[in-house]
C-alpha positions as CSV (number, residue, x, y, z in Angstrom):
1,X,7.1,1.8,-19.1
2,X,9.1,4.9,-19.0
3,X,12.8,5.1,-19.1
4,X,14.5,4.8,-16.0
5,X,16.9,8.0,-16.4
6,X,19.6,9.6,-13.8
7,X,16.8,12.1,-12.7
8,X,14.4,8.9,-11.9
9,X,17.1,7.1,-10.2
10,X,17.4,10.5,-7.7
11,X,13.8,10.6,-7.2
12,X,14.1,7.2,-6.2
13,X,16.7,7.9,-3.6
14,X,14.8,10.8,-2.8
15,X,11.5,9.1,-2.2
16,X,13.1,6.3,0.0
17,X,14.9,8.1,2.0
18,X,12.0,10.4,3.2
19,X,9.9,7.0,3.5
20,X,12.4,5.8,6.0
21,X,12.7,8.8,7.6
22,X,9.1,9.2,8.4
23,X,8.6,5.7,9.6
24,X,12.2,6.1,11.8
25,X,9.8,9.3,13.2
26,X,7.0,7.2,13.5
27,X,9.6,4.1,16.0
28,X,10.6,6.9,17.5
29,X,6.9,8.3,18.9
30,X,5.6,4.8,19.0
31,X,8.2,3.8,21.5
32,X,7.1,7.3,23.5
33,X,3.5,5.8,23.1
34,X,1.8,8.5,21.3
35,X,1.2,5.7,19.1
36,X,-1.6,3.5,19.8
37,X,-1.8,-0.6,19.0
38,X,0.5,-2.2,16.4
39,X,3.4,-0.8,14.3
40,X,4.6,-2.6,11.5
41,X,7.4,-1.0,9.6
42,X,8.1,-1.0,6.0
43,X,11.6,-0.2,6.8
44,X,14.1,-2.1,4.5
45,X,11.3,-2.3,1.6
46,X,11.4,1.0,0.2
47,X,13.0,-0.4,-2.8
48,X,10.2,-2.5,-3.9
49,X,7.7,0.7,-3.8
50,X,9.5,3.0,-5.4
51,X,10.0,0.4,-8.7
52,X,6.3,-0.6,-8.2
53,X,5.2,2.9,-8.6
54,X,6.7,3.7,-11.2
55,X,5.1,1.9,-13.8
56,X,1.9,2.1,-12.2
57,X,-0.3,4.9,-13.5
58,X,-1.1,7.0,-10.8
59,X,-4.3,8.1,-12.1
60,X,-6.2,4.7,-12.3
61,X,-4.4,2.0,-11.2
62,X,-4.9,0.7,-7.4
63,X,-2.7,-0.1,-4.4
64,X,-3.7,-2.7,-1.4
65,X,-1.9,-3.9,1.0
66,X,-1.3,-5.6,4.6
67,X,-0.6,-3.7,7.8
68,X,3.0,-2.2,7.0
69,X,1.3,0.5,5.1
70,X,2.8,3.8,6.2
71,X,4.3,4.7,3.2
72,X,2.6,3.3,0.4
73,X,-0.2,6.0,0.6
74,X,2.1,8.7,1.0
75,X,3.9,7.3,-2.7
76,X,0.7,7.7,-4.2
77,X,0.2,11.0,-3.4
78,X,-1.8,10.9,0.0
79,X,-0.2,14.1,2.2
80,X,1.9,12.8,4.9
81,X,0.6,14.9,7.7
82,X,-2.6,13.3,6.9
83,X,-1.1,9.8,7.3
84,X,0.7,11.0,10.7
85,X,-2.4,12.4,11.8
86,X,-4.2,8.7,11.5
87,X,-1.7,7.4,13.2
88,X,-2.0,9.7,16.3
89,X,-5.3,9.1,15.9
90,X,-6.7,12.6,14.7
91,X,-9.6,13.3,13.0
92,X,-7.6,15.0,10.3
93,X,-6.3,11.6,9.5
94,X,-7.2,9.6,6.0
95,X,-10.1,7.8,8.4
96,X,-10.3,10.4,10.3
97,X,-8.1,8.9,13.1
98,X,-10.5,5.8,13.5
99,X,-8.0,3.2,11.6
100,X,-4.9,4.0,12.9
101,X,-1.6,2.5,12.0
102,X,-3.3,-1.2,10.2
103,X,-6.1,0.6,8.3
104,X,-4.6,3.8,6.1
105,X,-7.4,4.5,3.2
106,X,-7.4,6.8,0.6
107,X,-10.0,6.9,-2.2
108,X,-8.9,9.5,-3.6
109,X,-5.5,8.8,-4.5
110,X,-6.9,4.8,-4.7
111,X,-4.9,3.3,-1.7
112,X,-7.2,1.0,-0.1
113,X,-5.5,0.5,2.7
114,X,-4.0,-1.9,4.5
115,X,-5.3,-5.2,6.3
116,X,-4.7,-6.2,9.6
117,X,-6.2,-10.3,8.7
118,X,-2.8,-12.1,7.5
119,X,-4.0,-12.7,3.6
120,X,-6.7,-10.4,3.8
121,X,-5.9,-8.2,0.8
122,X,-5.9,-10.9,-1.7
123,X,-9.3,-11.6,-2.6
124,X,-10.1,-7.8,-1.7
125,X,-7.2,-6.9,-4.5
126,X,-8.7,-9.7,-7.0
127,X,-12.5,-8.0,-6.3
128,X,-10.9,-4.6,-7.3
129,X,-9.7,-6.0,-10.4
130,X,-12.7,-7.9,-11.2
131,X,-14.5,-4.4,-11.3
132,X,-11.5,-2.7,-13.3
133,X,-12.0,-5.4,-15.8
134,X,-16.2,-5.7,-15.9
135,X,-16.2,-1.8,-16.3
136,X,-13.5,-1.9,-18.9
137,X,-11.2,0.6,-17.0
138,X,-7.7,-0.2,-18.3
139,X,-6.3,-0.3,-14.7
140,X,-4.5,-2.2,-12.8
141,X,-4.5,-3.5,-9.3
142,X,-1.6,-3.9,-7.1
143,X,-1.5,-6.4,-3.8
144,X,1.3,-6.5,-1.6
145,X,1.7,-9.6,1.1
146,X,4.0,-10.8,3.2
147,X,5.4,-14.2,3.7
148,X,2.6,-15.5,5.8
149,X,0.2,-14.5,3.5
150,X,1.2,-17.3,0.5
151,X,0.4,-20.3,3.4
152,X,-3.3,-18.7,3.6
153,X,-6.4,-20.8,1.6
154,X,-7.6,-17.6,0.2
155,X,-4.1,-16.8,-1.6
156,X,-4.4,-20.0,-3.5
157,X,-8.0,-19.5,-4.6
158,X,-7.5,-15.9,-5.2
159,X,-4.5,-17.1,-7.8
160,X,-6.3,-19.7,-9.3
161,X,-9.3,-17.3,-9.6
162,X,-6.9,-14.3,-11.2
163,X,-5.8,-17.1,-13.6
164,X,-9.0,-18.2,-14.9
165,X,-10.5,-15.1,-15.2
166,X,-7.3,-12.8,-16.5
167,X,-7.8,-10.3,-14.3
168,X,-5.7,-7.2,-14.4
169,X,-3.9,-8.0,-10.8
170,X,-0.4,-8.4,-9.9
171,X,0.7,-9.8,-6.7
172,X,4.0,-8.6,-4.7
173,X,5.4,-10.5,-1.5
């Protein structure tokens, strides 16, 4: 892991603060309605990215996630405009304004998106790792959850599944 130095911890502060700006932009036009279906905001969480990504490796490991997803792709690298744009539902979006605010995907930068099933993810997140590990890619798969997730059948067997098989997966709520 690299050392967590002054200039990290600005970045950091940096980083968060534009993530909760953005999604303060995004309550703000979803409450206009120029935001279609759900919002679910990552507000009060930036923390918990900002550590997570850094001491991932950008360049191979993976990020999955539930519906409060606004951010995370935009911490990897995915432009924001294109995440804004998905969520107005343009076709310059990262799904070309077909997933809207649950359903943010970017190969590319190797979000793969969130969820909108409670628990979803998981097994999707252990299947990722399953390939990193059959294809001897030295990466490593990040899931994020949220509470309701951990009551769901499929985070147990996922678990137990990771176990046995020492996948390279690490599980955030």
């Amino acid at each position: 892991m690299r050392p967590i130095t002054k200039e990290i911890y600005l970045n950091w502060y940096e980083e968060m603060l534009f993530w909760r700006k953005f999604e303060d932009k995004l309550a703000s036009v979803y409450i206009q309605q120029k935001v279609r279906g759900f919002l679910h905001l990552y507000n009060g969480q930036e923390a918990i990215l900002a550590g997570a990504l850094h001491v991932m490796d950008l360049e191979k490991d993976r990020m999955i996630t539930a519906y409060r997803n606004h951010v995370m792709p935009i911490g990897m690298g995915v432009d924001p405009k294109k995440v804004m744009a998905e969520l107005y539902g343009k076709s310059t979006g990262t799904s070309n304004g077909l997933g809207g605010s649950m359903h943010i995907f970017s190969k590319e930068h190797r979000f793969h998106g969130g969820h909108g099933i409670v628990g979803g993810q998981i097994p999707l997140g252990a299947g990722m790792a399953f390939g990193d590990k059959y294809f001897n890619r030295g990466a490593v798969t990040l899931c994020f959850m949220g509470d309701g997730a951990v009551r769901q059948g499929s985070f147990h067997e996922t678990l137990n599944l990771a176990m046995l098989w020492d996948l390279p997966v690490v599980f955030y709520r």
